[in-house]
C-alpha positions in Angstrom: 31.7 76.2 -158.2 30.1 74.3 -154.9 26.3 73.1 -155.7 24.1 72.4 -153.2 22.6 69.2 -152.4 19.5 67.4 -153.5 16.3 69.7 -153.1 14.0 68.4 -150.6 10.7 68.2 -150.4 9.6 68.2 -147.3 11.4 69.5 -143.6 10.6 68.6 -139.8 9.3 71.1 -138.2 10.9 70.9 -135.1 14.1 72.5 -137.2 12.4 75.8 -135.5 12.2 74.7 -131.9 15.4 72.1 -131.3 18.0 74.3 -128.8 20.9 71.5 -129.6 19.4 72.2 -133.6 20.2 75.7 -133.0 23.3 75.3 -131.6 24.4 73.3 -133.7 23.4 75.8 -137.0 25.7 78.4 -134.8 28.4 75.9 -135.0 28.1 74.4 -137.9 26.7 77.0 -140.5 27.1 80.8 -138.7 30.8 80.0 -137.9 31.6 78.6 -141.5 29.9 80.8 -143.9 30.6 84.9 -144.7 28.4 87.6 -142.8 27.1 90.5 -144.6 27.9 93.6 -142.1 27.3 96.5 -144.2 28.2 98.8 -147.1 32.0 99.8 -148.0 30.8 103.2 -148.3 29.9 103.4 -144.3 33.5 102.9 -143.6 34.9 106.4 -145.8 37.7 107.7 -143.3 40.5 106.6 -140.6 38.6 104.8 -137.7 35.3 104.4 -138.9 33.7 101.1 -137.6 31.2 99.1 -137.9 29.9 96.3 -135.3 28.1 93.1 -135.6 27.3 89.5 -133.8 28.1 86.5 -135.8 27.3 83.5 -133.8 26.5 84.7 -130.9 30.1 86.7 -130.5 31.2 89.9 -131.2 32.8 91.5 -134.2 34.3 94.9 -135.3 35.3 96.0 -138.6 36.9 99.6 -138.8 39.0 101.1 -141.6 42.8 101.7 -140.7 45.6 103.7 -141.3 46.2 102.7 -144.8 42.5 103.2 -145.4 42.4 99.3 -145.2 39.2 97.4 -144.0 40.4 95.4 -140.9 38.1 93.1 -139.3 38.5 91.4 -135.6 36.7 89.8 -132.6 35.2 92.6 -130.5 37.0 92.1 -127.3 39.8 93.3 -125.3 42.7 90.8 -125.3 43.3 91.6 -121.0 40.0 90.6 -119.8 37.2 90.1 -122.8 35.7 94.1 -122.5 34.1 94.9 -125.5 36.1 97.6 -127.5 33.3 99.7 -129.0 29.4 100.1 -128.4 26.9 100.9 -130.6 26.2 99.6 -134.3 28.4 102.0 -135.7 30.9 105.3 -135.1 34.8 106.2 -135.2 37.4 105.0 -132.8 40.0 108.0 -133.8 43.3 106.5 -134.3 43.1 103.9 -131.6 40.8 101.0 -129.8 41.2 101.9 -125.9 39.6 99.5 -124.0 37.0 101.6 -121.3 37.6 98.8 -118.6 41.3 99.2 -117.8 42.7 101.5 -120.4 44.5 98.7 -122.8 44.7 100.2 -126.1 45.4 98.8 -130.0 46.5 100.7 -133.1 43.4 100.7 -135.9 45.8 96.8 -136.9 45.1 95.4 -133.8 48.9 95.6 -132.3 48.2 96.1 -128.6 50.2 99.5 -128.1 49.1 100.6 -124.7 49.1 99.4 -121.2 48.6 101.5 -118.2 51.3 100.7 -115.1 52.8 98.2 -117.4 56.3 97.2 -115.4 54.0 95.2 -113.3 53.4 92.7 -116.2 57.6 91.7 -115.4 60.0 91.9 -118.4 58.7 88.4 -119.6 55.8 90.2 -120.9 55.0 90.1 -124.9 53.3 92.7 -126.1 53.3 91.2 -129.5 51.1 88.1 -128.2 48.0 90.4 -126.8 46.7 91.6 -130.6 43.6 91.6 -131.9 42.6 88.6 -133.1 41.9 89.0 -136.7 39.0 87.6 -138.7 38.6 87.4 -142.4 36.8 90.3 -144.7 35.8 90.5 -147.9 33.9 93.1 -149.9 32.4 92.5 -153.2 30.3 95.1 -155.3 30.7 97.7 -152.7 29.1 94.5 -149.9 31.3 93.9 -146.7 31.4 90.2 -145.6 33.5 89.0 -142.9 34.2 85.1 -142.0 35.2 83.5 -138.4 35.8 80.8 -140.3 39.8 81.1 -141.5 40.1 78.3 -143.8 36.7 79.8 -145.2 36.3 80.2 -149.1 36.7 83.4 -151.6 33.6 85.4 -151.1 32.9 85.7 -154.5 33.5 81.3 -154.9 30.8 81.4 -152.0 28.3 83.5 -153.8 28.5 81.2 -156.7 25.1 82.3 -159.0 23.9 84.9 -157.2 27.1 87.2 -157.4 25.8 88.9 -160.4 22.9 90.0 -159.2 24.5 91.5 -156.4 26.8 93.5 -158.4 24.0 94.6 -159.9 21.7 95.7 -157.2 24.1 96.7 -155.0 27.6 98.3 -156.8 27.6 102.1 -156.1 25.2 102.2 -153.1 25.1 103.5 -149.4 23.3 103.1 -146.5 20.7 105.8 -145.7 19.0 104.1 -142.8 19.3 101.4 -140.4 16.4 99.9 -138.1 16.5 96.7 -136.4 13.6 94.9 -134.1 12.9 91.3 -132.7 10.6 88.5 -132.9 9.4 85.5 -131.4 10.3 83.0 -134.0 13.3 81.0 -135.0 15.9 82.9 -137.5 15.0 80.6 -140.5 11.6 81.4 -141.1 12.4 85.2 -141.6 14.9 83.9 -144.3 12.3 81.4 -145.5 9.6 84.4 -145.8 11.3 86.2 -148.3 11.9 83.6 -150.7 8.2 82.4 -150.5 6.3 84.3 -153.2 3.1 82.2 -152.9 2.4 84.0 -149.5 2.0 88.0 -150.2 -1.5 88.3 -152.0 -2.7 86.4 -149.2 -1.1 87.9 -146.0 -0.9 91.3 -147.2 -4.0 93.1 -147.8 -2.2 95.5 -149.4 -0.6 93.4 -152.0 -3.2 91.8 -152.9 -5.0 95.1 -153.5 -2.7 97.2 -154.8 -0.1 95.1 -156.6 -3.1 92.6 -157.8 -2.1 90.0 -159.9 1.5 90.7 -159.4 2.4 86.8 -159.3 1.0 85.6 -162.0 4.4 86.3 -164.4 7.8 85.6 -163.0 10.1 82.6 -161.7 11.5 81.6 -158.9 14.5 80.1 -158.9 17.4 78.0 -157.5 20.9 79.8 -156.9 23.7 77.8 -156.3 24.9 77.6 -153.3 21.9 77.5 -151.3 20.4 81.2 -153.1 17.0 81.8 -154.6 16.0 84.2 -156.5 12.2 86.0 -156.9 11.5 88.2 -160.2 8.1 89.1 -161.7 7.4 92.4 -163.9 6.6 95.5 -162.2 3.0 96.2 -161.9 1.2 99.8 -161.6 -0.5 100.6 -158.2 -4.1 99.7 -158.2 -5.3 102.7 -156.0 -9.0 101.9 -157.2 -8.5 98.3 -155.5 -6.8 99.9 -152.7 -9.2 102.0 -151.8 -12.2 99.3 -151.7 -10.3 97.2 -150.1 -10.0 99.9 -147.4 -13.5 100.8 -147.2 -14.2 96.9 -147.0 -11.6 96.7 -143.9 -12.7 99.7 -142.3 -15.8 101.1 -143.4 -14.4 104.4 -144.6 -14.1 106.4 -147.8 -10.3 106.7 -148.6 -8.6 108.3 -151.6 -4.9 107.1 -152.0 -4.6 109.1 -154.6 -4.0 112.2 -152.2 -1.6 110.6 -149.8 1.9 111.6 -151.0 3.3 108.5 -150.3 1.9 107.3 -153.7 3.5 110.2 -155.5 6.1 109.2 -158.3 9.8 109.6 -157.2 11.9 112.9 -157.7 13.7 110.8 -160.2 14.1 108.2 -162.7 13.7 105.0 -162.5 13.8 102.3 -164.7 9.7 100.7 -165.7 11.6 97.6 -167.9 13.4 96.4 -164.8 11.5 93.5 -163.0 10.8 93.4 -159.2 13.1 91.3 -157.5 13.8 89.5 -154.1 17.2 87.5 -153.7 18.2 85.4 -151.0 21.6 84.5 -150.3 22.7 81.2 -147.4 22.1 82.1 -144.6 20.1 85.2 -143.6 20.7 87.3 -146.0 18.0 88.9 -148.1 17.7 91.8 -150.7 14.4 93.5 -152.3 14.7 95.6 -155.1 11.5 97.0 -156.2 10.1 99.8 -158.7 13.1 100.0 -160.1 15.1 100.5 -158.0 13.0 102.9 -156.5 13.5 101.0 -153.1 16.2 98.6 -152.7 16.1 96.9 -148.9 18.5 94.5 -147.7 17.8 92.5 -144.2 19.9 90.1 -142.0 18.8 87.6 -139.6 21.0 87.0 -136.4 19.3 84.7 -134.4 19.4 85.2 -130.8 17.2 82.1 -129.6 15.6 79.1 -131.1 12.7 81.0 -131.1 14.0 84.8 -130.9 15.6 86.4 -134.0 16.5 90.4 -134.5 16.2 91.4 -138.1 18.5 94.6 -139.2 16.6 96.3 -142.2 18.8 98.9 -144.7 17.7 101.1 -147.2 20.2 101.7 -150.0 20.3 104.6 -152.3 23.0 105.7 -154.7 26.3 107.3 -153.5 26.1 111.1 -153.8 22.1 111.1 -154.1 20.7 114.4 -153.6 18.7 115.0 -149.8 15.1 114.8 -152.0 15.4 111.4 -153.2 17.4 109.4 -150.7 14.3 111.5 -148.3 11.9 109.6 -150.8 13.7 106.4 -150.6 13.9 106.2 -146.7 10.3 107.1 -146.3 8.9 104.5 -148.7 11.7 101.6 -147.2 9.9 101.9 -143.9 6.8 102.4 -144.6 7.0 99.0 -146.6 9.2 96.9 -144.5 9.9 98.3 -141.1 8.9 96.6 -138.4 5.3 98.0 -138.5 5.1 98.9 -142.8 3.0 97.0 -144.6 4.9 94.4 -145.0 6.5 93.4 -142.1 3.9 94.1 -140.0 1.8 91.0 -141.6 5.4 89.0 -141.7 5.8 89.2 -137.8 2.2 88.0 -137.1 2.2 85.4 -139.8 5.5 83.7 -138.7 4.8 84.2 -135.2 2.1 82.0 -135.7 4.3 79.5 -137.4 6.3 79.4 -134.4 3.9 78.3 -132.5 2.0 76.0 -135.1 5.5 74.2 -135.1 5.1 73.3 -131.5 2.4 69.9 -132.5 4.1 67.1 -132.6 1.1 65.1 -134.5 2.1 67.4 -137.3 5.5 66.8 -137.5 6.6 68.5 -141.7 6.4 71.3 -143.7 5.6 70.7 -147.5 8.0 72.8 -149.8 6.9 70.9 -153.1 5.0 74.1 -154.6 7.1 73.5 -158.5 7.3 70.2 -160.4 9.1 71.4 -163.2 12.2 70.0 -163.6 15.5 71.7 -163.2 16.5 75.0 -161.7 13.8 77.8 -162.4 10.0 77.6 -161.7 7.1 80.1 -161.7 6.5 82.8 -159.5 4.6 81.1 -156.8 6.9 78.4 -156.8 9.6 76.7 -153.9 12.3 76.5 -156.1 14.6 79.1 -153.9 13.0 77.6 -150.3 14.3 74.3 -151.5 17.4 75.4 -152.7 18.0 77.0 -149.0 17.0 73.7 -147.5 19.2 71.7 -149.6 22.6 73.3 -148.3 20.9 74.0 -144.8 21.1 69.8 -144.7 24.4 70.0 -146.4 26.3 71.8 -144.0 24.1 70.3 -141.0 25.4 67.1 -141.9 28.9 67.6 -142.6 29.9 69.4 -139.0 
């Protein structure tokens, strides 16, 4: 199993603002590693697709004739047309191209083209495919690679393929929002593996979940993962509530706003609360357990512009009720304007800019002195463990 490299300890800021930097993470780590796109379960009949951007170009992934996943580069092999718009949908049996009618089987053999004696009898039909990329799915997970020569997807989640399989086998997509902001694509990713932040940015944490850090570990997942745990803790509406009044003046009782009622079904109070992070930008929170499991990915658009995809998860089959419950509580947390996200956006915005003096060149990421693997809570364990195959893969392009 691939480790990652040494942990470091400190990184230069300008990591954030660099446009060769940037390019060169497209280059070097976009176009080499595997891509979460979605759930297996999205894709159920003939045609079904889903889209994505890996890298700055375009990819499809649709289910074929065999009730196959197929995966290729989004674009029309006459003169570069995008195949499909939107995030998602159903081609039929057949990718027609909308700019001059070329069309491909759900394989990617080209199979139609309009006025075609023109082309002269020299023309190959066979050498105007699709041109295929690599997918993978894993615990109900589709991944899909540019890279060709890439490694298994399961070899490439190394320690964290577990938890996947746990927090993610059986489960479907009940909602979809993405949004932008003005900060670089690493710093979302880095957010989420920083548990030492919440009871300070978010009011509500800090209020309501009080204490919720002081248990827990944070921890280093080879390659390049981390992984956040820490034992669920009952809302503090009492806290809540003064810490609205403080904020706003007013007398609030969250005790009568149903979106504190208990879920219309079981969950399980042993299991802990949990945030995994997987190389790149992809992140997972599975909290209450597994009252509201969230996944995000990070597709960075600029050096300083990134557009986050948020998906709620529920269980295949779930009745209306609950996966209503789930969806309602998933935004209101981590949408772009929840709770969460909300202070996320502002904080790391400010980052962003922060990173911009040069007198102040480094970040510190030394939060953890214990040796090893596996540190508290609060700790940088899985920041550094990002950090260390970030430099990896940097350096071997």
């Amino acid at each position: 199993m691939p480790t990652s490299a040494e942990p470091p300890r400190t990184i230069e800021r300008k990591i954030y603002l660099d446009r060769a930097i940037f390019e060169r993470e497209l280059e070097t780590i976009f176009t080499r590693t595997w891509q979460y796109v979605g759930q297996a379960a999205e894709l159920g009949a003939l045609g079904d697709f889903l889209s994505a951007t890996i890298a700055g170009q375009p990819v499809l992934i649709l289910r074929d004739e065999q009730r196959r996943l197929r995966a290729f580069f989004n674009t029309c092999s006459h003169r570069g047309a995008e195949l499909t718009s939107g995030r998602c949908g159903n081609t039929g049996r057949a990718l027609r191209c909308m700019y001059h009618g070329w069309t491909y089987d759900l394989q990617g053999r080209l199979t139609g083209v309009p006025y075609r004696e023109a082309y002269g009898a020299r023309f190959d039909a066979q050498a105007y495919g699709l041109k295929p990329i690599r997918v993978e799915t894993f615990a109900g997970m589709i991944f899909v690679s540019i890279d060709p020569e890439i490694d298994s997807l399961e070899r490439y989640l190394g320690e964290a393929a577990p938890y996947l399989k746990k927090y993610c086998d059986n489960q479907e997509v009940i909602g979809r929002i993405r949004w932008t902001y003005d900060g670089n694509w690493k710093l979302w990713h880095e957010n989420f593996a920083d548990n030492y932040h919440p009871e300070f940015t978010h009011h509500w944490v800090r209020d309501a979940q009080f204490g919720y850090a002081n248990e827990g570990e944070n921890r280093q997942l080879d390659p390049g993962h981390g992984l956040l745990t820490w034992p669920q803790q009952p809302l503090h509406l009492d806290r809540l509530a003064a810490g609205l009044k403080k904020a706003s003046g007013l007398e609030v009782d969250p005790t009568k706003n149903p979106e504190y009622d208990f879920p219309p079904f079981a969950i399980d109070e042993a299991e802990p609360d949990v945030v995994l992070t997987l190389f790149p930008n992809f992140d997972l929170q599975y909290f209450f357990g597994g009252a509201v499991v969230i996944l995000e990915v990070e597709t960075p658009l600029a050096a300083d512009r990134t557009m986050v995809e948020m998906l709620s998860l529920a269980p295949i089959g779930e009745p209306e009720q609950a996966r209503r419950w789930r969806l309602e509580r998933s935004a209101g947390i981590q949408a772009s304007s929840g709770k969460i996200s909300g202070d996320d956006t502002e904080a790391l915005a400010r980052c962003q800019r922060g990173a911009t003096v040069r007198a102040v060149p480094l970040s510190n990421l030394e939060r953890g002195q214990a040796r090893g693997k596996i540190g508290q809570a609060r700790d940088e364990y899985s920041l550094r463990s990002f950090y260390a195959e970030w430099n990896r893969q940097i350096s071997a392009g």
